[in-house]
C-alpha positions in Angstrom: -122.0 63.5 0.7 -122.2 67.6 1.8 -119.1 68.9 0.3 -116.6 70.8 3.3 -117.2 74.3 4.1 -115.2 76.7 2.2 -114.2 78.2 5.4 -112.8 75.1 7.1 -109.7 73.8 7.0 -108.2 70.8 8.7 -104.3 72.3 10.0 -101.8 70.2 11.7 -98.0 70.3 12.5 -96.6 67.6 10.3 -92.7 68.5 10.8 -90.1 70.5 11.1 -86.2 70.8 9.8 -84.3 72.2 12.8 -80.5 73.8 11.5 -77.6 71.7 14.1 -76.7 75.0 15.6 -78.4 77.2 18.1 -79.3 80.7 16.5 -76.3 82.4 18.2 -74.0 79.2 16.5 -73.8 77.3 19.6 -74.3 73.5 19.6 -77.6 72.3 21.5 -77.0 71.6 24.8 -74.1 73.5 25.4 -71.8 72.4 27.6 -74.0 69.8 28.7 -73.1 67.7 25.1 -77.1 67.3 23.7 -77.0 66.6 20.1 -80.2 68.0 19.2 -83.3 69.9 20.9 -86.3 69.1 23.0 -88.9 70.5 20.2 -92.6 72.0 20.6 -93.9 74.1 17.8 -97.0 76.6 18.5 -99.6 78.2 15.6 -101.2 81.2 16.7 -104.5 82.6 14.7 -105.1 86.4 15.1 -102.9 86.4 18.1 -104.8 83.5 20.0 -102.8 80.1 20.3 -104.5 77.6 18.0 -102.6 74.2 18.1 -99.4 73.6 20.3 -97.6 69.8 20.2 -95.8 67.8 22.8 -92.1 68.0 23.2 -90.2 65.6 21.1 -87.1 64.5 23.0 -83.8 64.8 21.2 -83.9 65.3 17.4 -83.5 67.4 14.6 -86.5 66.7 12.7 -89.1 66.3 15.1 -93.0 64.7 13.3 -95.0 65.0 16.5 -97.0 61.6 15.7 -99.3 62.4 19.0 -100.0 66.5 17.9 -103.3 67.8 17.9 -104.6 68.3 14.8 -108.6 69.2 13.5 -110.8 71.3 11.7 -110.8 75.4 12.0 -112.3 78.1 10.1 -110.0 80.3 8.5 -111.3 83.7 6.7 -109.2 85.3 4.1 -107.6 88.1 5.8 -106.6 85.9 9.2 -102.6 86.0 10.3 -100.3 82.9 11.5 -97.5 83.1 13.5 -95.4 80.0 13.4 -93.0 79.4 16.9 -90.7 76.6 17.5 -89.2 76.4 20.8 -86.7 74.0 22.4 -88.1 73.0 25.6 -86.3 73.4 29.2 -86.1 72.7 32.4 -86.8 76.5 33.5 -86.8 78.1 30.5 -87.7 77.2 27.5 -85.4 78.7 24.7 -86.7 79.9 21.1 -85.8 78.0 17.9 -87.6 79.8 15.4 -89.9 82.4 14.8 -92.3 83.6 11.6 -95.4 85.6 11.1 -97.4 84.5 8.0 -100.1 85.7 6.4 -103.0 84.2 4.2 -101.6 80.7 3.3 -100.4 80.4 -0.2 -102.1 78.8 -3.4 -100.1 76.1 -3.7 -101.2 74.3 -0.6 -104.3 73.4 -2.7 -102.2 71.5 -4.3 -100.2 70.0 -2.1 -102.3 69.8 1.3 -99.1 71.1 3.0 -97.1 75.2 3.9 -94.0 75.1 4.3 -92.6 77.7 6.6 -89.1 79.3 7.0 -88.2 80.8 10.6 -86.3 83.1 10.8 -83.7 81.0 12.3 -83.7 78.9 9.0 -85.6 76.3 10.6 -88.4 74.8 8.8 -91.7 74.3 9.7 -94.6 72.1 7.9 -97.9 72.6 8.3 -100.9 69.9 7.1 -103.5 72.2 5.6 -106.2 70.1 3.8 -109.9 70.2 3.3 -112.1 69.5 6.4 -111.8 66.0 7.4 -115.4 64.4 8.1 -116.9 61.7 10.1 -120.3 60.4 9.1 -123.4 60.6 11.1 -126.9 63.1 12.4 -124.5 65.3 14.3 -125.9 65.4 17.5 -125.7 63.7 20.9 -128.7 63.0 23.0 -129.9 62.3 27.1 -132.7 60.5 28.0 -135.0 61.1 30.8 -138.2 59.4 32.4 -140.6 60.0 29.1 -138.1 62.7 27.9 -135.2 63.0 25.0 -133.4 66.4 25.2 -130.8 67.1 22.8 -127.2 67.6 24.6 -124.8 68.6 21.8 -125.0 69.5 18.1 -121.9 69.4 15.4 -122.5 73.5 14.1 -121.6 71.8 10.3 -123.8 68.8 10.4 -127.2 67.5 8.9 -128.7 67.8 12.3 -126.6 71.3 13.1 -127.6 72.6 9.1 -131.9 71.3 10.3 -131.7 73.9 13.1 -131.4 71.1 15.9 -130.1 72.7 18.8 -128.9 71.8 22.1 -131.3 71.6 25.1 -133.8 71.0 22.1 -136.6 68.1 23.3 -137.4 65.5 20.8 -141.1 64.8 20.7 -141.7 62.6 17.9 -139.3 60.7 15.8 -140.6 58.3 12.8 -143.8 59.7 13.9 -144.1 58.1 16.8 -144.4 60.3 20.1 -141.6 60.1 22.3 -144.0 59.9 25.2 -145.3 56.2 23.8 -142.1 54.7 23.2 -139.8 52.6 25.7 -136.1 53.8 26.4 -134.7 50.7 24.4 -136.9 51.3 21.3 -135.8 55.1 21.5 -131.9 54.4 21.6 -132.1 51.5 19.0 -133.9 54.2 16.4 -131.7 57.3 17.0 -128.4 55.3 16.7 -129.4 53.1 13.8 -127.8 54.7 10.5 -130.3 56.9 9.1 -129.0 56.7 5.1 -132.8 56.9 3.7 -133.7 59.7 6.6 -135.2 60.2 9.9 -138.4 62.4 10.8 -137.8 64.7 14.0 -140.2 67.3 15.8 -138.8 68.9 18.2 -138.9 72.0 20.9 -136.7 74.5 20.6 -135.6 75.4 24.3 -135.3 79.0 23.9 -138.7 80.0 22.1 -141.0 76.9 22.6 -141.5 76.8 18.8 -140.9 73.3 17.3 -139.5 72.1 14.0 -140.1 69.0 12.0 -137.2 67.5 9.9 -136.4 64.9 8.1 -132.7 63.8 8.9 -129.9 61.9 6.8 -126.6 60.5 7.7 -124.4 62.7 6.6 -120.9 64.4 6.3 -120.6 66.2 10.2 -117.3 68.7 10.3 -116.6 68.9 13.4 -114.4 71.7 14.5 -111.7 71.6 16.9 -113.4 73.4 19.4 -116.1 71.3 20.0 -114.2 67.4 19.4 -110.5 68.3 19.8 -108.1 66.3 17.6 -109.6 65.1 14.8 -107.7 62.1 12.2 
């Protein structure tokens, strides 16, 4: 199976170690008697918000079981920034802050960065190898006598051929698309395709076609294009 990209990473919150004190030594909740914080934590890439959780009612070490989490190129010289916030009904107060830079060499090792705020609080982030799924990468829509290509995973065997979307399929196994009934089209292009598939295609943008032969094979997708990815 295609190895992960060097560039991708799969990132998610895993948890977090919240002091039992507010950062000014109050107790949460104030007068209002809460034991412990509403928590949300937020990464930020190069200033733009990456991942952000749901609030986790009441607790001190919030895991955020429902948190997004996916795959995200990350180039050597890209910043973090870390924030933990206790949520509100108006305003949401700060638990923690940090600004981090390239992530350490131990997560190699142990798939996970642990990250002081400045607050003491503790954040962990997952960060592992892309996780995959399996497949051609690519989505299609049929028409009357027509296949067009919808989407394409960017780091899949279909994405890595030069498929791309808005792409018409002319021909697959040989057979032109134009000859073949709807059923007998879906039944070939979602059948696993471990020994390969032959494509020609159209290119939307140029008119040239391409012919490929296609494999089930590791797709990557990234966050922007599937969301949370397990």
């Amino acid at each position: 199976m295609e190895g992960a990209p060097s560039d991708l990473r799969w990132i998610a919150f895993r948890s977090a170690m919240i002091p039992s004190e507010t950062r000014d030594g109050r107790k949460w909740g104030g007068d209002l008697g809460h034991a412990a914080p509403d928590p949300y934590a937020i990464l930020y890439l190069n200033g733009k918000q990456l991942l952000k959780t749901p609030v986790q009612i009441g607790t001190l070490t919030p895991t955020w079981p429902d948190g997004p989490a996916g795959n995200f190129r990350i180039k050597k010289h890209d910043r973090f920034r870390v924030e933990l916030w206790d949520s509100k009904a108006f305003n949401d107060h700060p638990i923690g802050m940090k600004e981090v830079g390239s992530f350490e060499d131990a997560v190699e090792l142990t798939g996970e960065a642990e990250i002081e705020c400045d607050s003491d609080a503790r954040v962990i982030l997952a960060v592992e190898p892309a996780h995959a799924r399996i497949g051609l990468g690519f989505y299609y829509e049929l028409r009357i006598g027509e296949v067009y290509v919808t989407r394409v995973y960017e780091e899949s065997p279909a994405g890595r051929a030069g498929i791309k979307p808005g792409d018409q399929i002319l021909a697959i196994d040989a057979k032109p698309i134009t000859g073949m009934k709807s059923s007998e089209i879906q039944s070939i292009l979602n059948t696993p395709h471990f020994d390969g598939l032959a494509v020609r295609a159209r290119h939307k943008a140029d008119g040239q076609e391409l012919s490929v032969r296609l494999k089930d094979g590791a797709i990557f997708p990234l966050f922007s294009e599937s969301g949370t990815l397990r």
